[in-house]
N, C-alpha and C positions, 0 to 999 in steps of 0.2 A: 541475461536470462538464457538460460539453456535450452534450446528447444530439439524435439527430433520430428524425421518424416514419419514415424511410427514406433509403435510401443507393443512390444510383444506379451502378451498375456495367454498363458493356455487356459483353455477355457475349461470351468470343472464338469466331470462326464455325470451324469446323474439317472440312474434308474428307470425303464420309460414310465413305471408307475408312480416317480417320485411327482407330486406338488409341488409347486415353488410359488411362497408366499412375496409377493412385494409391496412396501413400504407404502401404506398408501393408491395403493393399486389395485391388486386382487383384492384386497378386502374391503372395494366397497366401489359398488357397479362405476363402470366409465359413464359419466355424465358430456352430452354433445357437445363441442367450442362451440358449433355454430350460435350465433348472436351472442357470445361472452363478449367481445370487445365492443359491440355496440351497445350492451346493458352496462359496461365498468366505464366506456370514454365514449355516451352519446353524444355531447356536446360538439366536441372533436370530430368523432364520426361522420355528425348529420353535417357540419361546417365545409369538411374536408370532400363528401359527397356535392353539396352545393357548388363550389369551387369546380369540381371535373365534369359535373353535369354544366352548369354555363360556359363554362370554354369550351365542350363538344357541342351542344345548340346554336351558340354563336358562332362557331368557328374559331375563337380567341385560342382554339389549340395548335392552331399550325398555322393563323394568320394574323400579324399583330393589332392588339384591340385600338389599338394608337392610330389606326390606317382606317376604322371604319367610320362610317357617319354617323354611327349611333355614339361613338366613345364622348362628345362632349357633353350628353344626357346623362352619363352613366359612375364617369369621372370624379371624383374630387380634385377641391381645391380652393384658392381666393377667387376663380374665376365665377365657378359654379357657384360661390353662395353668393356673389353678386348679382349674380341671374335669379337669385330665387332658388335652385335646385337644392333644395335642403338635404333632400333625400339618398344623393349623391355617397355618402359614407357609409350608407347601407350598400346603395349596388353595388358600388366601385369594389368592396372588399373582396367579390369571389371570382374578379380578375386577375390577370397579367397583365405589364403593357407590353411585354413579346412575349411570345411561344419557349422562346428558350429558357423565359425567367419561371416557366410554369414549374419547374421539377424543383428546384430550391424555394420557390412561396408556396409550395405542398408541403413539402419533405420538413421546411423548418418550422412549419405548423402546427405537423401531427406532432413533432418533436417536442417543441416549448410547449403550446397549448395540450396538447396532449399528459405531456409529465403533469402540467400545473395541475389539470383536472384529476389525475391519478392521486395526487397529491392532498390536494385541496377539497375535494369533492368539485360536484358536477356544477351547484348552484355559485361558487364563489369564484370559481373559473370561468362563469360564462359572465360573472361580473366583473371580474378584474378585464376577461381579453375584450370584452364586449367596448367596458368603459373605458381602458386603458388604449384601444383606436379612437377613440372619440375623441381624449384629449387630446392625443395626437395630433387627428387631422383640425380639428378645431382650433387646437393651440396652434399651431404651425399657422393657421389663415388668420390669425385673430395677432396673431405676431409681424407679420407681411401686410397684413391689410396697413396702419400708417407708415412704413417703412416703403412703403410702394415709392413716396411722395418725395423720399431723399435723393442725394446722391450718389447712394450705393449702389453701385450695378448688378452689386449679384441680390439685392435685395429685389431690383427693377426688374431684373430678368424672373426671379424665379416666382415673382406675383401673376405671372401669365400663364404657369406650369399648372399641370392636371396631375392625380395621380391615381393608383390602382392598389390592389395586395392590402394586406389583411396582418405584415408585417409587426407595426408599431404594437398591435395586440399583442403578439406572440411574443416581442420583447418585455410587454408588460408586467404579462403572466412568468415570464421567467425572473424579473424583478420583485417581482412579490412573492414566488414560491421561494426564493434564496433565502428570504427569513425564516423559512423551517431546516434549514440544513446547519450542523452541528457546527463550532469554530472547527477549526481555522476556514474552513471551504467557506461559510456564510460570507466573509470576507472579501476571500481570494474572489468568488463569483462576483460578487459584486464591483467588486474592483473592477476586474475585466468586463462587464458588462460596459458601466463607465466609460473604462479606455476606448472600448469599441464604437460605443455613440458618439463617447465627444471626438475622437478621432478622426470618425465618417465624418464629422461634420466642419471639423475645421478644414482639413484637407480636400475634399469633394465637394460637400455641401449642395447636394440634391436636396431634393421636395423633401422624398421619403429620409433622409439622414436629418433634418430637422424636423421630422413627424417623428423619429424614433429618439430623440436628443429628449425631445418634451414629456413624449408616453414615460421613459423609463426614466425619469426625475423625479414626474411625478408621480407615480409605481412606487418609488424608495419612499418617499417621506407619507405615501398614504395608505403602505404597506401595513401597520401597526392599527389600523379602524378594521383590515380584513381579517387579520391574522395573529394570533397572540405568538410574540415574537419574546424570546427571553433572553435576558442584556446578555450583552456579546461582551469576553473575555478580553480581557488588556493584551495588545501582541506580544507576544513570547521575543525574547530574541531571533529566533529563530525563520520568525513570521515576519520581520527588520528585517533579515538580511534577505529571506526571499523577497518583500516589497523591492527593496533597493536595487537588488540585481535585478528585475523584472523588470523595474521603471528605465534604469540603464538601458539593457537590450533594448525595449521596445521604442526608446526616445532616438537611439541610432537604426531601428528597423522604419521607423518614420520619414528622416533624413534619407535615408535611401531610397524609398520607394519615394518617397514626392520628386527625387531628383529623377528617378527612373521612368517616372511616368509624370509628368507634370500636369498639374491640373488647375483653372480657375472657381475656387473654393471662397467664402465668406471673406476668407481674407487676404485674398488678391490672387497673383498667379504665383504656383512653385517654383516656376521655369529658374529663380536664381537658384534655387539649390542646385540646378544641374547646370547652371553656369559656371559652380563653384567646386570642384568634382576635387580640389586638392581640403581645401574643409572636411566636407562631407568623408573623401578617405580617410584626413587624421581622427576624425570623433570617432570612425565605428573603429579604427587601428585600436585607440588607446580603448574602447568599448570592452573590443575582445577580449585583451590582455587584463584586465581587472577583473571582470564579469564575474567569472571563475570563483579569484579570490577572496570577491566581495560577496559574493554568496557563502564561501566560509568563515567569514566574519573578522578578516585581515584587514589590521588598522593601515599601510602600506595603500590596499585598495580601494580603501573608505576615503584619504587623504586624494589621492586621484582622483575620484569619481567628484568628490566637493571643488575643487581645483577646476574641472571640467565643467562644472555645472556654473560655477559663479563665472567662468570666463561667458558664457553663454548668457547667461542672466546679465550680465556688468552690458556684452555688447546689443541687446535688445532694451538696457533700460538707456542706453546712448538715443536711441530714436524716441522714447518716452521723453525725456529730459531735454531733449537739445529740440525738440519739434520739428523732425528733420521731414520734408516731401517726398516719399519716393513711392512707388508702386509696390513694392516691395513690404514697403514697413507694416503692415498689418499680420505679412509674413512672418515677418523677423519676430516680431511681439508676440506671434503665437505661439512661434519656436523658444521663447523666452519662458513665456508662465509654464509651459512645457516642462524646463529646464529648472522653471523654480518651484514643477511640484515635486522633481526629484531630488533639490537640492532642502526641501523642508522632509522627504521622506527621509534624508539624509542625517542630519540634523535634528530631527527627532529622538530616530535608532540608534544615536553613538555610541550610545552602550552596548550595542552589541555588537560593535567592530573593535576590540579591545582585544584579538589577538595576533600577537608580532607574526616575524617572519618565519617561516618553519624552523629554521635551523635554529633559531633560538627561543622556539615553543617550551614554556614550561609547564606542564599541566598536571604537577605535583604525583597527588597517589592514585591517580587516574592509570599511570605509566607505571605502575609498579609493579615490578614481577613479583609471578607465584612465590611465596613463604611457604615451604609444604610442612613447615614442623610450627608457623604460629596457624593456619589455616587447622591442623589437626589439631593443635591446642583449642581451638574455636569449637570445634565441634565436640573435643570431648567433655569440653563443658558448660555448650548450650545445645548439642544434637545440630543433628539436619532433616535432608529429607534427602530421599533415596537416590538423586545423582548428585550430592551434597559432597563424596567424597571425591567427584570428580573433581572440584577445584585446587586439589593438590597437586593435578597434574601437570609435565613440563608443558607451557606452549600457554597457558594462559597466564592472564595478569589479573591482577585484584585491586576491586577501590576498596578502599579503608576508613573509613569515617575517621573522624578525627581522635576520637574516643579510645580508638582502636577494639571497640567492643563488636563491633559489625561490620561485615567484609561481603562484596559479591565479585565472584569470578567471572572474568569477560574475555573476550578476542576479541582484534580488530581487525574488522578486512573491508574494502570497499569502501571507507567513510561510516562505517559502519560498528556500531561497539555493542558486540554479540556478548548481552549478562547469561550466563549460563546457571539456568537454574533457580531458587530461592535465594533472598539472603541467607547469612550465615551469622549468628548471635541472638540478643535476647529477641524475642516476637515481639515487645510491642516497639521496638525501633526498626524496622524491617520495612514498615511504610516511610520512614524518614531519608532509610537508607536508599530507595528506590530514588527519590525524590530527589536527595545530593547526588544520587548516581545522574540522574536524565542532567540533572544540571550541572553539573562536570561536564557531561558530554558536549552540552548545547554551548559549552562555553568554548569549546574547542573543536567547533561546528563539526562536529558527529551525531551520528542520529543513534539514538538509544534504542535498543529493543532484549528483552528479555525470552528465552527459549527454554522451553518445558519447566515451566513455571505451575506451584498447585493451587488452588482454587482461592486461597487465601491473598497471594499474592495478586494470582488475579482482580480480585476485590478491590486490592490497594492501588494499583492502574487502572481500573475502571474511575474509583473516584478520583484520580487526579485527568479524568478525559482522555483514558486512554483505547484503545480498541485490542480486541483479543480475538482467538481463535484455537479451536483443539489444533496442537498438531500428532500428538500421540496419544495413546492410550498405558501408564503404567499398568501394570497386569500382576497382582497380589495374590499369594497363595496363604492361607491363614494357618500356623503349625500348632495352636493346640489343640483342634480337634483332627487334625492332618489325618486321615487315614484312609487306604489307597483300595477300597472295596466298591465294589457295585461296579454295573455296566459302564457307566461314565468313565472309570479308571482302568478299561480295562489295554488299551495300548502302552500306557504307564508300566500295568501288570507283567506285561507282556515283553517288553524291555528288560525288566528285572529277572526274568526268568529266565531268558536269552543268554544274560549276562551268566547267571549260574551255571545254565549248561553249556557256554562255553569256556568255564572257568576264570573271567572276567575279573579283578577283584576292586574295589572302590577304596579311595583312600582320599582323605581330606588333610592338607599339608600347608604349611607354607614355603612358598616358591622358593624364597630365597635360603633358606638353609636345607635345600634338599640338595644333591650330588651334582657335579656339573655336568655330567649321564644324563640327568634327566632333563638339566634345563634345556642341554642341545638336542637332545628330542624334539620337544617343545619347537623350537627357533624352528628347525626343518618341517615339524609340522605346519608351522603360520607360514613359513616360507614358501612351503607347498601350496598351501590355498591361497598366498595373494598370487605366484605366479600364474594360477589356474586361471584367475578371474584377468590378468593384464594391466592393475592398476596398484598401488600403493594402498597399504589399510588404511583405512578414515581415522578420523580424528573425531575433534569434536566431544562427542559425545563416546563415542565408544576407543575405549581402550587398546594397547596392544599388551605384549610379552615383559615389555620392560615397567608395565603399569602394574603388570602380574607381582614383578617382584617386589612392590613396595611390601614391606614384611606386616604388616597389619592386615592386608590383602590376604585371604583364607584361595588354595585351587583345589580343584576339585581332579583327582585322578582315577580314569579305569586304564588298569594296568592285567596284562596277561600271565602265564608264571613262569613266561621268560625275560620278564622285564621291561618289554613293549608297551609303550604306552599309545594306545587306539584312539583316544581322545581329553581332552583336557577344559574345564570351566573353570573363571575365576571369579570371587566373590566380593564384593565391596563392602566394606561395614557399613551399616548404618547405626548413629548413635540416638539416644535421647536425651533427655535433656540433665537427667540423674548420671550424663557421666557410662551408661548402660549402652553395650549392643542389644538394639532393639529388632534387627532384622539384616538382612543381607539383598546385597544388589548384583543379580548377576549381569559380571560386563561380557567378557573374553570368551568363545566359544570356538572350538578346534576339536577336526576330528580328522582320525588318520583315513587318506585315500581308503585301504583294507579292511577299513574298521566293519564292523558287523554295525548293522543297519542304526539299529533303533541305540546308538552307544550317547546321543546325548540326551534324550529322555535317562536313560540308565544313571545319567549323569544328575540331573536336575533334583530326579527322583531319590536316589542315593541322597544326595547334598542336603532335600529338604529335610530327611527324618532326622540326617544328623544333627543340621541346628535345632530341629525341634528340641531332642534331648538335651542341646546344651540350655535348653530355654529362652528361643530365640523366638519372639511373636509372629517375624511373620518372614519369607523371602520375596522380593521383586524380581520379577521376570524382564526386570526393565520394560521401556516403550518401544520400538522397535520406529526409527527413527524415519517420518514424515509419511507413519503409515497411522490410518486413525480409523475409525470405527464409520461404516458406510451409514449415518444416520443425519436429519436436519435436529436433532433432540440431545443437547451437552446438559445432565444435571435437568432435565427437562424444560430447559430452554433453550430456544430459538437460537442457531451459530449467529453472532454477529455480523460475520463478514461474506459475501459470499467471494468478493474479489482475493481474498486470501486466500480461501479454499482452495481457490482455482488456481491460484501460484503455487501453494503448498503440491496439489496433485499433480503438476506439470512435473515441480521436480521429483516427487518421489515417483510418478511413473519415468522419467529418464534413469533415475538410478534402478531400479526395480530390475531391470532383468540384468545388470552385471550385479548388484549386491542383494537383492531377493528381499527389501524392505517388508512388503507385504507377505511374502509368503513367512516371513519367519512371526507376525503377526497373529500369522493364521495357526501356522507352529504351535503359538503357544497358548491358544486354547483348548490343546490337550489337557492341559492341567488344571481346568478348571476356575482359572482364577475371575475374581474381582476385579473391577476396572475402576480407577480415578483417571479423570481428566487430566492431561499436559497441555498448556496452553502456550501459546507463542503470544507475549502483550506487543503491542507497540501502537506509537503516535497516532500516525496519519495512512491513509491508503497511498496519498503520493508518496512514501518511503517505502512501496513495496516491491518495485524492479529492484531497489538500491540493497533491500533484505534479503530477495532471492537470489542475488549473486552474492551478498554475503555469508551466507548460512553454505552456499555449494563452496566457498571458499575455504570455509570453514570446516567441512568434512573433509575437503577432496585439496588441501594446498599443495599449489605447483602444478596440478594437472590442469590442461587446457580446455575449453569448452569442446572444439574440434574435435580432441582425443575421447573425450566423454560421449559425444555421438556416435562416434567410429565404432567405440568397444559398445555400446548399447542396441546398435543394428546388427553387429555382429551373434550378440547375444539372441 
């Protein structure tokens, strides 16, 4: 991700008697915060007050409650309800047992009980966290109370233990609010939740790690009487390979930290793992080296990782089987079912480690370069949409259904398979086509996402669970009523007029059968403006000189009556589906250092009357690339994402002051137009660093992120 120390914006100067309307703001008085987060999270609120007011009266804030006379009144535990202290799981919750633990049993509080309440309302959050401590600390004493009697040590030892914190709730609440979160994350959360309990618990196994082992079990399975929860999705391949490589890492992040810190846990002491330190470095060696690939879905890494998982299961079911005595074995067999939950995660997901090694990747017409004469066979007859004819361009590849009747243009950068645009063919196979696009992708573990997509498309990644986001605004000028009168029109007018009195003349051509005079004009003119700006012209989405000369491509010339040409626009057809140009898309825009001011309005304007007369519906001003319209309201709903947003305006405020995203935006509501939404679809929020360096890839290839900061502070 690209980031800079600052973002240069000039700020616009405005009249001192001008108003300034904002969104939600001036029009409609400031209403106080004060008491808003105690009327939306009182629960939380009044919990979290309770909590800082008794460790300030007792002192439990700077001196540990563990150390005073009162703590065995106040405590839970198997102790305290042997005495009778029933009451103990009320008090004990709005402690700490040291001062130091006070800012993490706050902080994860407001956190989980907080969200849950946000979430959930106030009444079933104070249910879940109220009663998911209870199980807790009850189940934990109610578990210990005949286990006291055995020969377990750490069962003997830990029945004498007290404890404090308000914890096992919080994990409760986080347990049960995960059933209202969308797939894949319903999951993943849960998962990890999981890993975290059972983890604490086999390895450390404190009071509180089987008080939070019990709450957030039984959280999951009694989540669905709290909460209407709606069935969770089959795992995607994709959702395989993350489990697998996540169970990996984190089964060798285990072995290391128990070696590095040893501890006596339920299941004896770790101390052999760090007896064993040549083990321990071969698992997380081979760990490393697969990780990667087995998160891409490489049958090579999947074969390793099952290989390493049975060796580990085979030497933990030796002490199952053979009834061996050591201190150890409780160890080893917990490192085992360990090993055999990631070798059944394994073995589940094998279908989705089914691809070879790179160098003998086949991934059919996923890999296919641009066809720029069957892609315009495509459109001339089933049409497109207005950056439709980009996919003729060099640099991108095309999938192809198999049909060969639907095609969508893509790049690949990052791991990343950038569909640019809509499909291409008949409309009702366009939802099909997305759908064999993602799963091409996913098969050759790349993460699919589609860029400046229209509303339609959108539609078709929403129902298959996908999430979207504006990233531009196309900007439509409508030509049959076109006409350039009234105050609105009037810096339009005023170009035009410019152009006459300084004898300007407009000419609409195709690039490539004009003089070789003009096109090295042309080249020195682009050459000029990329040297100006210090970077190579983008891609992507917007065009250069040699995109100008595809000869179906319309330029747009103002020329002087010596032959000068001051500035130059090119036009992209757009077709319909009768086979017709139905509008024009302009890409290319150059204008000479000397040119008289207003020469590409003169240009725009000129260009539109003419398609009008040829009977052209309508032109695009295009979308002006990762600049969108400052509103929460797309089509008058709600943006989806706000996490996108904010990657989207990171990088178009980095690009913004070397390439002028916004201001050419702002440019072009000169003209009055229309706006449809362009949407960016994709999967998951986790693929959003992995998009944002793809898409900068994808405009700016070959330039470094370094160089892009340099030239943007300079700017």
């Amino acid at each position: 991700m690209i980031t800079m120390t600052q973002t240069l914006v000039q700020p616009t100067t405005l009249p001192e008697t001008t108003t300034v309307y904002h969104h939600d703001r001036a029009d409609t008085p400031q209403r106080p915060r004060r008491g808003l987060l105690v009327r939306r999270l009182p629960f939380t609120v009044t919990v979290t007050a309770l909590m800082l007011i008794a460790g300030l009266v007792t002192g439990a804030l700077w001196d540990a409650a563990a150390d005073r006379s009162w703590f065995p009144r106040i405590a839970y535990g198997l102790p305290a309800f042997l005495d009778g202290a029933w009451w103990t799981p009320v008090t004990g919750a709005f402690f700490a047992l040291e001062p130091g633990i006070y800012l993490p049993m706050v902080g994860s509080f407001v956190l989980l009980a907080g969200y849950t309440e946000f979430k959930l309302g106030t009444r079933i959050a104070a249910v879940t966290v109220i009663g998911g401590q209870l199980i807790g600390v009850l189940g934990a004493a109610a578990v210990l109370l005949p286990l006291q009697f055995t020969d377990w040590a750490w069962a003997q030892e830990l029945s004498g233990h007290l404890d404090l914190g308000f914890s096992a709730g919080a994990l409760a609440g986080l347990a049960v609010v995960s059933g209202t979160l969308r797939d894949p994350w319903r999951l993943r959360v849960r998962l990890a939740l999981l890993a975290y309990v059972a983890i604490s618990f086999v390895l450390i196994g404190a009071l509180a790690d089987l008080e939070h082992l019990i709450a957030v079990i039984a959280a999951l399975i009694l989540a669905p009487l709290l909460i209407d929860i709606t069935p969770a999705h089959r795992p995607s391949r994709r959702e395989w390979r993350l489990l697998a490589a996540t169970g990996l890492a984190l089964t060798a992040v285990v072995e290391v930290v128990a070696s590095v810190i040893p501890a006596d846990g339920p299941v004896g002491s770790t101390s052999l793992l760090s007896d064993s330190p040549v083990g321990v470095a071969v698992t997380v060696v081979v760990v490393a080296l697969v990780v990667n690939s087995l998160r891409h879905g490489r049958r090579l890494a999947w074969w390793t990782a099952v290989v390493l998982a049975v060796v580990n299961v085979f030497a933990a079911g030796q002490f199952v089987i053979g009834d061996e005595q050591s201190e150890f074995a409780g160890l080893i067999v917990a490192m085992g079912v360990l090993w055999l939950v990631e070798l059944s995660a394994l073995l589940i997901g094998r279908r989705a480690f089914a691809i070879p090694a790179r160098r003998r990747t086949a991934v059919g017409n996923l890999c296919g370069a641009a066809d720029p004469a069957f892609t315009k066979g495509l459109l001339h007859r089933y049409g497109g949409g207005s950056l439709s004819w980009m996919a003729t361009w060099p640099g991108n590849r095309t999938f192809v259904r198999p049909d060969g009747r639907n095609l969508l243009a893509y790049q690949r950068h990052a791991g990343v398979v950038l569909g640019l645009g809509d499909p291409i063919g008949p409309a009702e196979q366009h939802a099909a086509t997305i759908r064999e696009f993602a799963a091409m992708a996913d098969r050759t573990a790349a993460t699919p996402v589609l860029f400046s997509v229209d509303t339609r498309t959108r539609e078709a990644t929403t129902a298959m669970g996908w999430r979207s986001a504006v990233v531009a605004q196309d900007t439509l000028i409508d030509l049959p009523d076109l006409e350039f009168r009234g105050k609105r029109w009037q810096d339009v007018r005023s170009a035009l007029n410019r152009a006459a009195r300084d004898d300007i003349h407009f000419q609409l051509v195709t690039l490539a059968e004009q003089d070789p005079t003009v096109i090295t004009q042309i080249r020195h003119m682009s050459q000029d403006w990329v040297a100006d700006k210090g970077l190579p012209e983008m891609g992507f989405t917007l065009g250069g000189v040699d995109e100008a000369l595809d000869p179906e491509v319309r330029v747009a010339l103002a020329i002087d009556n010596s032959g000068h040409i001051h500035g130059m626009t090119s036009w992209l057809p757009v077709y319909g589906p009768d086979g017709r140009i139905r509008g024009w898309t302009l890409d290319l825009m150059r204008r000479r250092a000397d040119a008289f001011r207003p020469v590409v309005e003169f240009l725009i304007a000129s260009s539109s009357l003419a398609f009008k007369s040829e009977g052209a519906e309508f032109v695009s001003l295009s979308g002006a690339p990762l600049a969108h319209a400052d509103t929460d309201l797309v089509d008058g709903v709600p943006r989806e994402s706000a996490a996108v947003d904010r990657l989207l305006d990171v990088l178009g405020a980095n690009l913004e002051p070397v390439y002028g995203f916004r201001s050419l935006h702002a440019f072009k509501t000169k003209f009055s137009p229309r706006y449809e939404p362009m949407y960016l679809a994709y999967r998951d929020e986790a693929d959003l660093p992995r998009i944002g360096i793809a898409i900068t890839r994808a405009y700016l290839p070959g330039v470094r992120a370094s160089e892009l900061v340099r030239l943007a502070a300079r700017h």
